[in-house]
C-alpha positions in Angstrom: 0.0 0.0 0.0 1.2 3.2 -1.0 1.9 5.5 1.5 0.6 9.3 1.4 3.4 11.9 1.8 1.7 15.1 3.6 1.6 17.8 1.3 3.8 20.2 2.3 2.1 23.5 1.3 -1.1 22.2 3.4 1.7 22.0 6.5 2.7 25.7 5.6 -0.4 27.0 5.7 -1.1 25.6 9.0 1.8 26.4 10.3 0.9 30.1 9.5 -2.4 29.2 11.4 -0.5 28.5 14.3 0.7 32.2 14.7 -2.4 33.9 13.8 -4.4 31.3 16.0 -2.6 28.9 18.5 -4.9 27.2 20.7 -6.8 26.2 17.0 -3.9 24.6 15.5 -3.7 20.7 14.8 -6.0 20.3 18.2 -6.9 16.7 17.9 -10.6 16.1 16.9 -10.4 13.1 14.7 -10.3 9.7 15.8 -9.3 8.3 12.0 -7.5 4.7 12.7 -3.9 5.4 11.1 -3.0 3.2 8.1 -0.7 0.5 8.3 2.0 -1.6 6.3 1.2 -3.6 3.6 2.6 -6.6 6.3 1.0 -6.2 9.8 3.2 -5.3 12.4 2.4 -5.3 16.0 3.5 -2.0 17.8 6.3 -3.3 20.8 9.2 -1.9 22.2 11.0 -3.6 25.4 9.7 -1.6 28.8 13.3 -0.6 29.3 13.2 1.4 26.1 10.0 3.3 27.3 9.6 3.2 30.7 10.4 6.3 32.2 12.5 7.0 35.4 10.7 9.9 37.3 7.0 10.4 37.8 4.7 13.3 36.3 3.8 14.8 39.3 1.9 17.8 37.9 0.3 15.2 35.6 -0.9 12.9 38.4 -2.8 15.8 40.5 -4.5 16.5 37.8 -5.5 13.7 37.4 -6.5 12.3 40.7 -8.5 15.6 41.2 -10.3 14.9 37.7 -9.2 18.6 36.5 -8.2 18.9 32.9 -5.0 18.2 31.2 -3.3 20.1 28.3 -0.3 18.6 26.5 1.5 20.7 24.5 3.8 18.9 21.7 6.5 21.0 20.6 9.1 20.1 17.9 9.8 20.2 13.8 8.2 18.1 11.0 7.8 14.8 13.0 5.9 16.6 15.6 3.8 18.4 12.8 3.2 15.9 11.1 5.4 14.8 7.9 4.3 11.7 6.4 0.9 11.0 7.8 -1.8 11.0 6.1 -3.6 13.4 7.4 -3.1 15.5 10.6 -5.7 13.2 12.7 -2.7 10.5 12.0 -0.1 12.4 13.8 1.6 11.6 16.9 0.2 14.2 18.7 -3.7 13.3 17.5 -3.1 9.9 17.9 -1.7 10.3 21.5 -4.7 12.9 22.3 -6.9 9.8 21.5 -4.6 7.1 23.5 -4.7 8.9 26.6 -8.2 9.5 26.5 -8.9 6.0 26.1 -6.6 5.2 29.1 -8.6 8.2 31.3 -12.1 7.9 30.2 -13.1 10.2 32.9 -10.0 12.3 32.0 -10.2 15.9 30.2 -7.2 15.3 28.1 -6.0 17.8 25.1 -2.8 17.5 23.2 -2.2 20.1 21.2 0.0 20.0 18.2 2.3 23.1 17.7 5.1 21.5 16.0 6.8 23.4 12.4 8.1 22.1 9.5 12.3 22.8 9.5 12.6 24.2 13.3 15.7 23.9 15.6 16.2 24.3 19.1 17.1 27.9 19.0 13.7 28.3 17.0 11.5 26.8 19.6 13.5 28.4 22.6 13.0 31.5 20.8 8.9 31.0 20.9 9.1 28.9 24.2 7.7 31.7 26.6 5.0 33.1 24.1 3.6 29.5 23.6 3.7 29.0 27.5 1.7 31.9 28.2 -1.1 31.4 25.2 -1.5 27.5 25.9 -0.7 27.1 29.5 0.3 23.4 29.6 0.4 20.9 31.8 2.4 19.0 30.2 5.0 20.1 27.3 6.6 17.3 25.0 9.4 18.4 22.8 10.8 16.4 20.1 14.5 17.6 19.6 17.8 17.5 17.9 17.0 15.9 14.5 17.2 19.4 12.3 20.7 20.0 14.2 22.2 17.2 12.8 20.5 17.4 9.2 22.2 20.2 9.1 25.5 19.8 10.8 25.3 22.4 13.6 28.0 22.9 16.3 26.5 20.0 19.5 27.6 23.0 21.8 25.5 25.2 20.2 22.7 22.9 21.2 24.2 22.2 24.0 23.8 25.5 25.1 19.9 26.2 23.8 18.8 22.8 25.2 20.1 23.9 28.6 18.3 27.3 28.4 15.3 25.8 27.0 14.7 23.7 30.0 15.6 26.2 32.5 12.4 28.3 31.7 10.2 24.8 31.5 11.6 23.7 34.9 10.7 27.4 36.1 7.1 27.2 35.4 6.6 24.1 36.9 5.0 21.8 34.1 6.0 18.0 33.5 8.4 18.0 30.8 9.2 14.9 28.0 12.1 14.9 25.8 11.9 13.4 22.5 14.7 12.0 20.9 16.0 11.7 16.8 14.6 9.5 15.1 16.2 5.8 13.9 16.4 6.8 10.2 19.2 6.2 7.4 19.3 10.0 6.7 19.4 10.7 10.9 21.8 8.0 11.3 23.8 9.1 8.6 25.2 11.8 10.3 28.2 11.3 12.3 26.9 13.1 15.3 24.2 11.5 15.9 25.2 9.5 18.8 26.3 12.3 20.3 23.5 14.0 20.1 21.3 11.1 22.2 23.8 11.2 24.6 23.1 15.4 25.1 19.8 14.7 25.2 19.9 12.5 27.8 22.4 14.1 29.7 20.3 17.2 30.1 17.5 15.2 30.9 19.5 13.8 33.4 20.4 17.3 35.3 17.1 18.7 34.5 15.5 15.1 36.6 13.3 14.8 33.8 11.9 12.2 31.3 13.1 11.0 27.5 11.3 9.4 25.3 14.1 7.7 23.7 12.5 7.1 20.0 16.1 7.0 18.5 16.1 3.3 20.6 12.6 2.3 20.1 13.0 2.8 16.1 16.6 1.1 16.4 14.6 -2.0 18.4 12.1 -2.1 15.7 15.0 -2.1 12.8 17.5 -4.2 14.3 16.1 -6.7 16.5 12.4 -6.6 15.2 14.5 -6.6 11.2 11.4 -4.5 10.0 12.8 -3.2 7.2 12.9 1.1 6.6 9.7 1.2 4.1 7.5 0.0 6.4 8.0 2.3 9.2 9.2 5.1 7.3 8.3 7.4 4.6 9.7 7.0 1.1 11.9 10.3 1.9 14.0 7.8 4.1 13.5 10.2 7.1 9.7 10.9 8.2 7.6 8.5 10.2 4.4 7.1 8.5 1.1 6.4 9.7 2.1 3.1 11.3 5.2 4.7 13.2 3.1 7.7 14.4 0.5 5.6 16.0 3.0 3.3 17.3 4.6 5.8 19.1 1.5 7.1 20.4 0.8 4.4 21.6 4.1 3.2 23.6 4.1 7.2 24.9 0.4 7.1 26.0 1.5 3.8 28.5 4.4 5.6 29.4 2.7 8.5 30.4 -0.1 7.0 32.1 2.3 4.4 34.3 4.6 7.6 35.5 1.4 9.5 36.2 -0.1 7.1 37.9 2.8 4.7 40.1 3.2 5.1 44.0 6.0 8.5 44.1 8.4 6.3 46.2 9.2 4.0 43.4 10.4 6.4 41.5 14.5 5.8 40.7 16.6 9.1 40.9 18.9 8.5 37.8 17.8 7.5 33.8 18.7 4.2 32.6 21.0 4.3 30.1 20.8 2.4 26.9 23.6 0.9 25.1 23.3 2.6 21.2 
């Protein structure tokens, strides 16, 4: 089956949405299954790939006092949406509708605000304005992939990661890093291991979660030997459908077992993965 590309003019003007209009842009609404490979594959990951190390604390009042939840998903083109179908089969849509399955009772919104081709330094530079109109409770932001498309300095990123979760830490939300993706274009680059290893480091000092998608896609290519096509798009770099949902999925159990576990089992440190 042929996979759709996401037309990137329709992403552009959205994206222009965004600014003119934030709390309307890519708000999940649609509960449109995503497609999937030609092959059925079932969506897995080992627990030690996903599992995160600290709780959501800010996450679980919420939801023991049955107030409402907004997750705010910032990051570039696989956070916008860049090989789905459509924007109900993005990662951020798909995970709106995960969660809410998980919390029926719940008031869960995700909302999408990632743009096509941005950097660190491009979402630090919008951080506080998009804190102030969408007041999350919970931010998500996919990271470092742009950086190493385009060969940028680590300690320039080094430096804007570190700002970047100063002022996320000073408002008090949960925070979830997302990691590169497992792609030949992503893994191409000879920084890229590097890059993972900032990541989690600064997760680390910050005491915060990653989402470490670079592993879980690696786990699906290497030890599941699914090949590239059917988890990526023909551009060799963006998720499809399939890989969206999946990762929707494996965050949405994530997320609801740290928001959910007894505090005292939380561990102080982030495992660490071999690459």
């Amino acid at each position: 089956m042929t996979i759709i590309r996401a037309d990137y003019r329709f992403l552009a003007a959205l994206t222009v949405a965004a600014i003119a209009a934030p709390s309307a842009y890519f708000v999940s609404h649609a509960q449109t299954p995503p497609q999937v490979p030609a092959r059925t594959i079932a969506c897995s990951a080992p627990a030690e790939l996903t599992k995160f190390n600290r709780p959501l604390a800010r996450t679980a009042r919420l939801l023991s006092a049955g107030k409402p939840i907004t997750i705010v998903a910032l990051g570039s083109s696989s956070t916008a949406g860049a090989g789905a179908s459509s924007p109900a089969a993005t990662y951020p849509s798909r995970l709106e509708a995960d969660l809410k399955q998980a919390f029926p009772l719940g008031n869960i919104h995700v909302l999408n605000r990632g743009i096509n081709g941005v950097e660190v330094r491009d979402v630090l530079e919008k951080l506080d304005q998009g804190m102030s109109a969408d007041k999350p409770d919970l931010v998500l932001w996919q990271l470092g992939t742009n950086s190493l498309l385009r060969d940028r300095a680590l300690a320039d990123s080094s430096e804007r990661i570190g700002q970047g979760l100063a002022k996320l830490k000073k408002t008090g939300v949960d925070a979830i890093l997302i990691n590169p993706q497992y792609a030949p274009k992503v893994i191409a680059k000879p920084e890229v291991g590097h890059m993972v290893e900032l990541i989690a480091k600064f997760a680390q000092q910050a005491n915060i979660n990653v989402f470490d998608r670079y592993a879980v896609m690696k786990y699906w290519r290497v030890s599941q030997n699914i090949p590239f096509g059917e988890f990526l798009s023909p551009d060799e770099l963006h998720m499809n459908d399939w890989s969206y949902a999946c990762t929707a999925k494996l965050l949405a159990n994530a997320i609801k077992e740290a928001a959910t576990r007894p505090a005292q089992t939380a561990t102080s440190a982030p495992a660490v993965h071999p690459r």
